[in-house]
C-alpha positions as CSV (number, residue, x, y, z in Angstrom):
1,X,77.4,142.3,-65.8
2,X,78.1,140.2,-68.8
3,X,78.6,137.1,-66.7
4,X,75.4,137.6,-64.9
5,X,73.7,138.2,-68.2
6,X,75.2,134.8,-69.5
7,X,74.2,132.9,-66.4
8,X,70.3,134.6,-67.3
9,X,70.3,133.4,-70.9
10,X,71.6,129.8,-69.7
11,X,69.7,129.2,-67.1
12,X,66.7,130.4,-69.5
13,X,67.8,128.2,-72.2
14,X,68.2,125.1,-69.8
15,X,64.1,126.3,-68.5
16,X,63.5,125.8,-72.0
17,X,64.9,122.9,-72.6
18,X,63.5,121.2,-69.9
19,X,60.1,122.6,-70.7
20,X,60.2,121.1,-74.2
21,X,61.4,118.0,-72.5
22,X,58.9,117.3,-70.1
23,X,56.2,118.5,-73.0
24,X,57.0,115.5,-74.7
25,X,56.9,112.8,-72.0
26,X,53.5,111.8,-72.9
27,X,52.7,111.2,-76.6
28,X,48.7,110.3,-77.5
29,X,48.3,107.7,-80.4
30,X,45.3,107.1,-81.2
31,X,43.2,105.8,-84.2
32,X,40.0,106.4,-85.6
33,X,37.8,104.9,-88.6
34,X,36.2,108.2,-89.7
35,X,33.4,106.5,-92.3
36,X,34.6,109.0,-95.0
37,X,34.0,106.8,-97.8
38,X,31.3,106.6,-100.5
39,X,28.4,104.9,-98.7
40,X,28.2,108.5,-96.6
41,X,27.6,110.3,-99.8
42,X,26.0,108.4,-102.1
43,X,22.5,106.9,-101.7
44,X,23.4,102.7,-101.1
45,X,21.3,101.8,-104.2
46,X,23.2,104.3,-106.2
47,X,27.2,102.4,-104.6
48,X,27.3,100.3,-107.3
49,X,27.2,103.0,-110.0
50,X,30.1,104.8,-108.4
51,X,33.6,105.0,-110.0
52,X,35.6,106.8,-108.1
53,X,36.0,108.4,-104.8
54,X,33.3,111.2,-103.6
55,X,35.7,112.2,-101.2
56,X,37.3,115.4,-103.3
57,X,34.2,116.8,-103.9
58,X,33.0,116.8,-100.4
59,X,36.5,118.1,-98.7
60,X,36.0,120.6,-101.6
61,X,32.1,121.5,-100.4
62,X,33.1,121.5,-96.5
63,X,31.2,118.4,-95.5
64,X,29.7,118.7,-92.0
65,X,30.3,115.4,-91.0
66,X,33.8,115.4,-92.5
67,X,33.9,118.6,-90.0
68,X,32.5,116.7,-87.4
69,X,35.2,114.2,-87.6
70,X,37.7,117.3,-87.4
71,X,36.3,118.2,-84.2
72,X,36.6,114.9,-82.7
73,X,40.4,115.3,-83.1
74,X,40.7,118.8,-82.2
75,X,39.3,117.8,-78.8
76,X,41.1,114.6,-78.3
77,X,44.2,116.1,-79.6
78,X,46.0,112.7,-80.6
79,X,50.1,113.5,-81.7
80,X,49.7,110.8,-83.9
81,X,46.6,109.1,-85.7
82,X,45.9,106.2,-87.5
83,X,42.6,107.1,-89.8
84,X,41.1,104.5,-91.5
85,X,38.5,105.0,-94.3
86,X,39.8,108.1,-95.5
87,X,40.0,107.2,-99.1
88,X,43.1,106.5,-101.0
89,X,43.4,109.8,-103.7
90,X,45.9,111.9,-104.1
91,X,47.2,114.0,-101.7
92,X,46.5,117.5,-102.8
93,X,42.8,116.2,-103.4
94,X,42.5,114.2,-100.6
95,X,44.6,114.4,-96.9
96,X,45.7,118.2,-97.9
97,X,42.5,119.4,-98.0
98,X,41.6,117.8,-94.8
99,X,44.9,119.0,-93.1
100,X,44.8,123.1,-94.6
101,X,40.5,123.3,-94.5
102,X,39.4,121.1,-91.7
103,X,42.1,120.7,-88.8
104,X,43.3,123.8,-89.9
105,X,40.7,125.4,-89.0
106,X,39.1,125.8,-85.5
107,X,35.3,123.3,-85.6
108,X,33.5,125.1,-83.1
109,X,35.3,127.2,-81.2
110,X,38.4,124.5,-80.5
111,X,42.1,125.4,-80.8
112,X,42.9,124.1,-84.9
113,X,45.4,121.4,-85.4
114,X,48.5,120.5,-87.2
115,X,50.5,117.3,-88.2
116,X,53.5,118.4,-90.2
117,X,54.2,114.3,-91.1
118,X,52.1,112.1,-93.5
119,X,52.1,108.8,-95.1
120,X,49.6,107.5,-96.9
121,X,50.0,104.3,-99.7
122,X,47.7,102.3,-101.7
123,X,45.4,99.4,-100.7
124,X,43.8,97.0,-102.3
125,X,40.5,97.9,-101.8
126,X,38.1,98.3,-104.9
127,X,41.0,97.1,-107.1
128,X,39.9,94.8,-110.0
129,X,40.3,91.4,-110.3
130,X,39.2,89.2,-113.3
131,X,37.6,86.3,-111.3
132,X,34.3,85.8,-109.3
133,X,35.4,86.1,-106.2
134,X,31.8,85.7,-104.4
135,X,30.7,82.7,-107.1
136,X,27.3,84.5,-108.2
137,X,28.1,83.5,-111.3
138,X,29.4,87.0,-112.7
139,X,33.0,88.2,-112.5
140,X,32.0,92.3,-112.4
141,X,35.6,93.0,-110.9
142,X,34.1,95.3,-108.6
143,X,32.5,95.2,-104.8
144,X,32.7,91.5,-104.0
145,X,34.6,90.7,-106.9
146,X,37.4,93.3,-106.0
147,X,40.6,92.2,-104.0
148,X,39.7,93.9,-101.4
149,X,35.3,94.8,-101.4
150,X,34.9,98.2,-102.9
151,X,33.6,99.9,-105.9
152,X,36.5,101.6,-106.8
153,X,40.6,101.4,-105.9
154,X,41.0,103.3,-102.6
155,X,38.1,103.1,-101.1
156,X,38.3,102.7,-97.4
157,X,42.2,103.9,-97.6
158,X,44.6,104.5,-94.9
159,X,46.3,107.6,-93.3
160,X,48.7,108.2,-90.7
161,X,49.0,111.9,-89.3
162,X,52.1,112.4,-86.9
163,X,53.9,115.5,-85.1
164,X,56.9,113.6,-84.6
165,X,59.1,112.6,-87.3
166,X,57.9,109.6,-90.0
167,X,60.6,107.0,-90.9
168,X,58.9,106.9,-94.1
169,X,62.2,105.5,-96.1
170,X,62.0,102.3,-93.6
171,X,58.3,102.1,-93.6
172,X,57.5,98.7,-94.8
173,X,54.1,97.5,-96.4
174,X,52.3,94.2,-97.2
175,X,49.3,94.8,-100.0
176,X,50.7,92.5,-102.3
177,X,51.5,89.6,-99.9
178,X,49.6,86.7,-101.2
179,X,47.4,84.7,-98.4
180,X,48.5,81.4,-100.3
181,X,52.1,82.1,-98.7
182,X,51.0,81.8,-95.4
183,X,51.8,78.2,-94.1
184,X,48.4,76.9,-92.6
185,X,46.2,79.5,-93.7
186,X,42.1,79.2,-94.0
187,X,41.1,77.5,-96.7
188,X,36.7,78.1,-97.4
189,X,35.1,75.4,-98.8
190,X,32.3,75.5,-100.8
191,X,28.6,74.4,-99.0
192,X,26.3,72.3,-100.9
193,X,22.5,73.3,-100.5
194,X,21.8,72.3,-97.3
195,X,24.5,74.8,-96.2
196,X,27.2,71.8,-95.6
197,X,30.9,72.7,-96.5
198,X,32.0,70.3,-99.0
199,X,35.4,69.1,-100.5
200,X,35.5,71.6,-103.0
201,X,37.6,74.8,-102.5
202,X,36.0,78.2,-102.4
203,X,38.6,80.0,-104.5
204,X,40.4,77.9,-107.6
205,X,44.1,77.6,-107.7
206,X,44.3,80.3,-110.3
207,X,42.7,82.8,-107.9
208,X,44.9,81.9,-104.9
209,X,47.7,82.4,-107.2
210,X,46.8,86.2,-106.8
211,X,44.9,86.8,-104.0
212,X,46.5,89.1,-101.4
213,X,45.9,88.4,-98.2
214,X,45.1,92.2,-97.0
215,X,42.3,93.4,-97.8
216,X,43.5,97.4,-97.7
217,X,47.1,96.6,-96.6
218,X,49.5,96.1,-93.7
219,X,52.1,98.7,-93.0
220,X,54.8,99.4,-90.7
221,X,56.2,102.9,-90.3
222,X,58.8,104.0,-87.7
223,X,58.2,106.9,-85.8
224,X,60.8,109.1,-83.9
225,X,59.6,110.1,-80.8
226,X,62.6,111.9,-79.2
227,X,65.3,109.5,-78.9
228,X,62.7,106.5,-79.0
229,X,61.9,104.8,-82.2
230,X,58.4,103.1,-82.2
231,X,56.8,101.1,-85.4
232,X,53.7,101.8,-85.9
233,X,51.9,98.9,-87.4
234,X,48.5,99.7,-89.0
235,X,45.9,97.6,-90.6
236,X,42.0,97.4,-91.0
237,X,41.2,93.8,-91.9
238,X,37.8,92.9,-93.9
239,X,34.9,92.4,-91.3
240,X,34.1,88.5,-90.9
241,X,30.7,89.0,-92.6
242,X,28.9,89.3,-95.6
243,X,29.2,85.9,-96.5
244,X,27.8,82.2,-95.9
245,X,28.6,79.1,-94.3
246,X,31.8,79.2,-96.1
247,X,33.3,81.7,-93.7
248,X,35.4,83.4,-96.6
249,X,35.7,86.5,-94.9
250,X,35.6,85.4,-91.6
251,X,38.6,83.1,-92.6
252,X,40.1,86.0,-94.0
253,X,39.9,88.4,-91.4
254,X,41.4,85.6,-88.9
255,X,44.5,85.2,-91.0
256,X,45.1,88.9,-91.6
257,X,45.3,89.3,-88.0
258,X,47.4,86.6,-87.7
259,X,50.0,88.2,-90.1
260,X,50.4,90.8,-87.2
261,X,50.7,88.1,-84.9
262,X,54.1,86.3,-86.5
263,X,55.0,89.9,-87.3
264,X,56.0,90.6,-83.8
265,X,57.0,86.9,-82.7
266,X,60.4,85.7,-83.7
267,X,60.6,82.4,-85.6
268,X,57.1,82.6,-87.3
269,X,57.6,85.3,-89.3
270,X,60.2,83.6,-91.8
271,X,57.7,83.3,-94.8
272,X,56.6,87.1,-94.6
273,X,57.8,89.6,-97.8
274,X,56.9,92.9,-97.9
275,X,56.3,94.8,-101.3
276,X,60.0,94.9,-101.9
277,X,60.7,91.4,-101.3
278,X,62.4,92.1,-97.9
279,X,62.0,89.3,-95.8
280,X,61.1,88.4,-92.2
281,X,59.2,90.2,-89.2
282,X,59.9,93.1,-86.7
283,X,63.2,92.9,-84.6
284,X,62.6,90.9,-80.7
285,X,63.5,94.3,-79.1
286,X,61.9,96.7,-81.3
287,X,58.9,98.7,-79.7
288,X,55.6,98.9,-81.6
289,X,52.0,100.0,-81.3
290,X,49.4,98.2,-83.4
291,X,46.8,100.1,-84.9
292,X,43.3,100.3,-86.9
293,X,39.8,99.0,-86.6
294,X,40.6,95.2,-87.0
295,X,37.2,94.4,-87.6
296,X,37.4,91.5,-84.2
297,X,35.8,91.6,-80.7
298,X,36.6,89.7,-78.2
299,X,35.0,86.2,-77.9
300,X,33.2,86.6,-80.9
301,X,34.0,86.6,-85.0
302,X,34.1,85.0,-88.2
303,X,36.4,82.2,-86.4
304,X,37.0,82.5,-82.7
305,X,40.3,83.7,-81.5
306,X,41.0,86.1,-84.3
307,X,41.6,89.1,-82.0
308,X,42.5,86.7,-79.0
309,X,45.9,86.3,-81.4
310,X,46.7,89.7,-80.9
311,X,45.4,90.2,-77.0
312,X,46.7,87.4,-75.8
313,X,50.4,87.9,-77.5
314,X,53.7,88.0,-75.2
315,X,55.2,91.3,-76.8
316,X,51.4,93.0,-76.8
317,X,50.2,95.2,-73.9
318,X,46.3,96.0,-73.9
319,X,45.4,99.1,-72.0
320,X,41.4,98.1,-72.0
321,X,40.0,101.8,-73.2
322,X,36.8,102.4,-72.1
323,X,34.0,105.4,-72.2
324,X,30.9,106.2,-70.3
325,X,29.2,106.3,-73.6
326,X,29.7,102.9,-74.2
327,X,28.1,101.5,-71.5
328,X,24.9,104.1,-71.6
329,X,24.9,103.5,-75.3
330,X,24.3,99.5,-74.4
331,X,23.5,99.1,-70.7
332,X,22.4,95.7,-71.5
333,X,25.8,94.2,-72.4
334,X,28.7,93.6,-69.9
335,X,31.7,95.0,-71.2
336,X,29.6,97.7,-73.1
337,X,32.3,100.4,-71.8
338,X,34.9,98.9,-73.9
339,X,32.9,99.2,-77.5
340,X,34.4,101.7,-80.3
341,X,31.4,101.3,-82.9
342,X,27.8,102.3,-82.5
343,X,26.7,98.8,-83.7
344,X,27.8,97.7,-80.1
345,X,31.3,95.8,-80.5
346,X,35.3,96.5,-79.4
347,X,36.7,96.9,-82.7
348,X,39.3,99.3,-82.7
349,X,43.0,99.1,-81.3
350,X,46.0,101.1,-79.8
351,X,47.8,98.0,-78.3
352,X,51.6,98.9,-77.3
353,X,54.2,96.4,-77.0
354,X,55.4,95.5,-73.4
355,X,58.2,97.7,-73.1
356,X,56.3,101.1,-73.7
357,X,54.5,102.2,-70.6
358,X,50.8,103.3,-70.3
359,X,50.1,106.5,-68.7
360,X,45.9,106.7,-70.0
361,X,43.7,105.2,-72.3
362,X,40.4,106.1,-73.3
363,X,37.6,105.8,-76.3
364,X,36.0,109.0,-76.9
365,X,32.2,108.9,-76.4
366,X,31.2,111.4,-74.2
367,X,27.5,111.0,-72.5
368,X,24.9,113.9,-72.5
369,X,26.0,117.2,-70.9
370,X,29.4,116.4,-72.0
371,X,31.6,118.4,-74.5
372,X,31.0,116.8,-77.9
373,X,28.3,114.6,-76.8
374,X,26.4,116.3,-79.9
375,X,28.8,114.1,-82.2
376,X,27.7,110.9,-81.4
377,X,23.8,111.5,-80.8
378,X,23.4,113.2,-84.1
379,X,22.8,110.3,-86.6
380,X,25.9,111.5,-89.3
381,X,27.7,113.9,-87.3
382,X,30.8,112.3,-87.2
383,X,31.1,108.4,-87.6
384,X,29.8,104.7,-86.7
385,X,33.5,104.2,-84.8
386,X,34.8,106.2,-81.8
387,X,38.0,107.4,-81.6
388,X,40.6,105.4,-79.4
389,X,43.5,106.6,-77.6
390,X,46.4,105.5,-75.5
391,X,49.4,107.9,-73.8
392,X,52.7,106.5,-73.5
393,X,55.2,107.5,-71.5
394,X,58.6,108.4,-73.6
């Protein structure tokens, strides 16, 4: 009797082994730019006043589009998330709330969600500098004249939420990598009045002596899924507009993409230092999954190929998301089903390297009739960006 009751409990633990085994074959990364910044709270002629982030107070007041954005993830169910424009505060202010009050709690009707592993750092974003960065003859520090735009340090932050275990004592970040230190980089010229670039360099010596390159940051933070280690590598480059003929941002936005770029490729990444000084790129067989709204569509930017870099790379598989409600959203553009912002562009990236295989893709933007469809036809519901996912296969 006790040997039978032995072979019952083993062959019950080896069920459950296996269960829990075959639960995590598939893990869901995703990312999303959830527009939880200061321009959803604060009437736009009223931005430049602001000081600090709104965010606090409106986690504190339950938000309804900040629960909107909660829903959103409670139906696509991502085990790990790259958020982008959730503002840098601190945690118990900030990512807590949304964690304990938000995903913690079911948004109409849908099972409530956990992510026991957080990392979050600083950007550069609203963070002072003492120059006039967008030459309009005033150096405010602030917006334009910020490192990175903003009206105050953290707007437009970063956070990554993760079930599975964060390497966060190897994670690696680049805010203070200066774009002078990358060999060949953009250099804006100054136009004259008829809009021609001239001779005459768009930022001074002096600036370019402290410039960072990111305009939030770049990070790179291991995940351990199972036995499989996976870098996640997540950035949100400034948009190549809201300049002039001198390109600055678009410029910008090329070269930050391209720091992913000789991230991942062996040989080009000698000049890159992260924010301890630790030199050099990711390892040739290390497997990765880039991440963020990088601000580039295809065939189109500030200067053409910025995305292409990243597309079109040997280690970089592109699963192609796509959504119904992309292509009813703009029936009158091919490609339409591949968008991830309302304003009608491909933005937004889960791109896997090579050696990690796709099982399903998808952007969520459901049509009418379809669960959550509410989210995206509701003008502030939720956000300007959909919500992109990939499953890989572990």
């Amino acid at each position: 009797m006790g040997f039978m009751r032995f072979n019952f409990f083993l062959l019950a633990a080896l069920f459950m082994v296996s269960s829990t085994s075959f639960a995590s074959d598939r893990v869901r990364i995703a990312t999303f730019n959830v527009s939880m910044d200061a321009s959803n709270y604060v009437d736009y002629e009223q931005l430049p006043t602001v000081t600090e982030s709104p965010v606090p107070a409106q986690l504190a007041n339950g938000n309804e589009q900040i629960a909107g954005i909660a829903e959103i993830l409670q139906r696509v169910r991502p085990d790990i998330v790259l958020l982008n424009e959730f503002d840098y505060v601190e945690r118990e202010r900030g990512i807590d709330v949304f964690l304990r009050d938000y995903l913690g709690a079911s948004q109409n009707g849908l099972q409530p969600l956990e992510y026991p592993y957080v990392y979050t750092a600083p950007v550069n974003t609203g963070v002072p500098s003492a120059f006039d960065l967008n030459r309009d003859g005033e150096a405010t520090g602030r917006g334009n004249d910020a490192w990175g735009f903003g009206w105050y340090p953290g707007q437009y932050g970063m956070v990554i939420l993760s079930k599975y275990p964060l390497a966060i004592d190897d994670a690696r970040t680049f805010q203070h990598f200066l774009w002078r230190d990358m060999p060949g980089h953009h250099v804006p010229k100054v136009p004259n009045e008829a809009g021609e670039l001239t001779a005459e360099n768009w930022y001074s010596d002096e600036v370019m002596a402290q410039f960072p390159l990111s305009s939030k940051s770049y990070w790179d933070v291991p995940v351990q899924v199972g036995e499989r280690r996976i870098h996640l590598l997540a950035a949100h480059p400034t948009p190549p507009s809201f300049d002039g003929p001198e390109n600055r941002n678009g410029m910008k936005n090329f070269d930050e993409i391209r720091l992913i770029r000789d991230y991942l490729t062996p040989g080009a990444d000698n000049y890159i230092y992260d924010d301890d000084g630790v030199r050099g790129g990711l390892a040739a067989d290390a497997a990765f999954v880039i991440l963020g709204d990088l601000n580039a569509a295809p065939g189109a930017g500030g200067v053409d190929g910025a995305i292409e870099q990243l597309l079109e790379h040997p280690r970089v598989k592109d699963p192609a998301p796509t959504s119904k409600g992309g292509k009813r959203h703009s029936p009158d553009i091919d490609g339409a089903e591949y968008h991830t912002a309302a304003w009608r562009k491909r933005v937004d990236y889960v791109l896997p390297s090579t050696d990690l295989t796709v099982n399903d893709a998808g952007v969520f933007w459901p049509i009418k009739g379809q669960q959550g469809y509410r989210l995206m036809a509701e003008r502030g519901a939720s956000s300007d960006h959909r919500l992109v996912w990939v499953d890989i296969e572990i």
